[in-house]
N, C-alpha and C positions, 0 to 999 in steps of 0.2 A: 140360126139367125143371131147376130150382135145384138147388143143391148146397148147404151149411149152412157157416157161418162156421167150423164144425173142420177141416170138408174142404178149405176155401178157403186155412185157413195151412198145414194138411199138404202142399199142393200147393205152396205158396212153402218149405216147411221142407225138400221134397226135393230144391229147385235150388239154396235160399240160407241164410245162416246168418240163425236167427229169433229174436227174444230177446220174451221176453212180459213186460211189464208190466201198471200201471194195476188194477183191481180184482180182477182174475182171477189177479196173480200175487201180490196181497195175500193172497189167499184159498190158494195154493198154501201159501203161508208160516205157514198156520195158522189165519186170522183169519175168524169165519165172520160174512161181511154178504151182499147182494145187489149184487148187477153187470147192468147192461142191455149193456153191449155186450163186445167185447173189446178192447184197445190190445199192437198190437205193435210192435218194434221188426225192421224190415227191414235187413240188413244194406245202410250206405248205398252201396258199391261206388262204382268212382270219381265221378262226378257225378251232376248231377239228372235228366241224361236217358237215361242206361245204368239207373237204377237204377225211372226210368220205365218202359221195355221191359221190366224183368225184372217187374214190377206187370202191365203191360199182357197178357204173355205169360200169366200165371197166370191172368187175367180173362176170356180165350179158351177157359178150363174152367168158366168160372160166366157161364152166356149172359144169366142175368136181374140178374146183376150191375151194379152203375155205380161211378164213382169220381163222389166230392164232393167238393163245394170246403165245408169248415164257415162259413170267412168269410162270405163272401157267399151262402152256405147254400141251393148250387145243384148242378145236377149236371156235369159237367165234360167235354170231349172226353179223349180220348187223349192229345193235340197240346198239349189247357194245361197239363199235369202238371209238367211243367219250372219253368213261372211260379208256379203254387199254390205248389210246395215252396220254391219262392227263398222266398216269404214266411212263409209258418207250417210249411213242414217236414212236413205230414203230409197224408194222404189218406184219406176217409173213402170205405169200401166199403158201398153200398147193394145191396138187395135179396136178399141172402141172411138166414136166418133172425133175425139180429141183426148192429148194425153192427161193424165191423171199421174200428178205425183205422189204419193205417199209418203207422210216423212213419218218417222219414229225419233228423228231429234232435228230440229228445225234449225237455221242457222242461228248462233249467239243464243240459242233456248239447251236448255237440257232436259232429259225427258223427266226429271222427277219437277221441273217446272210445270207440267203439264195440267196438274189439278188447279192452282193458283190460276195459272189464265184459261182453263174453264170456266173456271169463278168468276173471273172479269168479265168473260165475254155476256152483251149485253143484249145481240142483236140476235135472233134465230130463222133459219128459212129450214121450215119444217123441223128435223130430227138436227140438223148441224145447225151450231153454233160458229158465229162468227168472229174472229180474232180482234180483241179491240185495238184502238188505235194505240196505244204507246206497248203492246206487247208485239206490236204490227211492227213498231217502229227500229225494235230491238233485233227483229227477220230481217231489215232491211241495211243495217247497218256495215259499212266495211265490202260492200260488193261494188260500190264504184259504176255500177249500170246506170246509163243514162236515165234507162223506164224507174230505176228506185231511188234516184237522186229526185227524180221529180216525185215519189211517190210521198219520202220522206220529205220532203217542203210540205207536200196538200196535210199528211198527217199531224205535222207538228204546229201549222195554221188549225185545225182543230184542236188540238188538245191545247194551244194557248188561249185559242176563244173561252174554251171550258173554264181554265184556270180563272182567267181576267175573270170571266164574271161569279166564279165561286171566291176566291183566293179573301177580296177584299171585306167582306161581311161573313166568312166563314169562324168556327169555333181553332181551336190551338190544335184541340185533337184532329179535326179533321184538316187541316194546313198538313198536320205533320206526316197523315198521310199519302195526304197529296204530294208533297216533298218526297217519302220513301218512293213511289213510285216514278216521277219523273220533277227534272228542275232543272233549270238556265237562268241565265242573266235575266230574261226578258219574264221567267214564272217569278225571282225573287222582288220585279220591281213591282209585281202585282200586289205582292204579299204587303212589297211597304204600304199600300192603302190601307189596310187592316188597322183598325183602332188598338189592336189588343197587345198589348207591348211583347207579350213570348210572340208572337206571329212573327209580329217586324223582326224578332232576337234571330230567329230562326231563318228569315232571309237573310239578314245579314253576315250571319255564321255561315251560309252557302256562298254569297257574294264572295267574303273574305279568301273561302278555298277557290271560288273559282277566279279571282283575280292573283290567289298567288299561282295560279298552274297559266299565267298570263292570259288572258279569257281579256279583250280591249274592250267590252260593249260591259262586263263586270266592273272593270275598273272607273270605267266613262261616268254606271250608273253612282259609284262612291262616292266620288268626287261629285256630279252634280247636288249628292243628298245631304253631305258634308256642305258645298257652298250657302245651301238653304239651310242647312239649320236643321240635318236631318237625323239620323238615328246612328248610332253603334252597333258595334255586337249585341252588347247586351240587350238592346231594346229604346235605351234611354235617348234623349238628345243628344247633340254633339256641336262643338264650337266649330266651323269651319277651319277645315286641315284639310290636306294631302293625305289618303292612307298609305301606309308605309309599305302596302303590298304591294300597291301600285305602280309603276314605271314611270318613272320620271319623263 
């Protein structure tokens, strides 16, 4: 008898650490669309053939089970698992009630990322951990799919809400690492509410780089905080100017 794609990662979730992305943990995060399969992330353990075994080992509980190869959109031995993942990093589980992706390196992630956005992940449903939003947002990027252009809007409307209401009454230390992790035009303009002059220094040193790589909503925000009487690089006040990064 089958076993069903939940039982399938609860059985990898009670050996190994499971991080769930892709639609289902969009869907965790609030966001109500449809999903046909599930994508997880296996913790990738030292190489591609230990991390083989530990796949292989959970597949010996799902008998009508198979691993696929998506490339070449076949079904796979045991034995190739090693070679599929040198090349696209993931393994597709057939014949349980829906498919199940495995990755061992996620798109724009690499696997020695993997402890880091462990760390982040905030949300749990039972043994798996769920992908937070901007390490979500980093899976999503450059695939040009209509489902992850919408996926990345709903994402990055959360993590600006977050920002807005941390960003403006936060410490220097904690802005900055809020900055390492993620930053736009729209996080720096939160920042400028911040009383604390390194805060402001700090968005505006972001501002700066992202209006010289032409960024128009960066340079828009310059110019409005320059006409007010707003802040520099450094922190300080400013006489209204044009900055020079800016496009004329």
């Amino acid at each position: 008898m089958g076993i069903t794609a939940d039982r399938f990662i609860e059985i990898l979730a009670v050996r190994h650490r499971v991080l769930l992305l892709g639609g289902l943990a969009i869907i965790a995060h609030g966001l109500d669309r449809m999903t046909r399969d599930v994508d997880i992330w296996l913790d990738p353990m030292a190489d591609e053939s230990v991390w083989s075994e530990a796949l292989i080992n959970a597949l010996g509980e799902a008998p009508l089970a198979r691993p696929y190869d998506l490339a070449l959109k076949q079904v796979i031995t045991a034995s190739g698992m090693p070679q599929v993942l040198a090349v696209c990093g993931v393994i597709r589980i057939m014949g349980l009630d829906r498919p199940v992706d495995v990755f061992r390196k996620p798109n724009n992630l690499e696997t020695a990322d993997f402890e880091e956005v462990w760390q982040h992940a905030s949300i749990s449903l039972g043994n798996v951990r769920v992908m937070d939003e901007i390490d979500m947002l980093l899976t999503k990027e450059g695939t040009q799919r209509a489902q992850d252009i919408a996926d990345i809007s709903f994402l990055e409307n959360k993590v600006h809400a977050c920002y807005e209401r941390v960003l403006p009454g936060c410490s220097y230390a904690d802005a900055e690492k809020m900055f390492n992790r993620y930053a736009d035009a729209q996080v720096c303009e939160f920042a400028l509410r911040n009383p604390d002059k390194k805060v402001r220094a700090l968005a505006m040193k972001m501002l700066d780089c992202l209006a010289k790589d032409g960024n128009p909503y960066a340079c828009e925000i310059f110019e409005r905080y320059n006409r007010a009487g707003g802040y520099s690089i450094d922190g300080g006040p400013v006489q209204p100017s044009r900055p020079a990064t800016c496009p004329p």
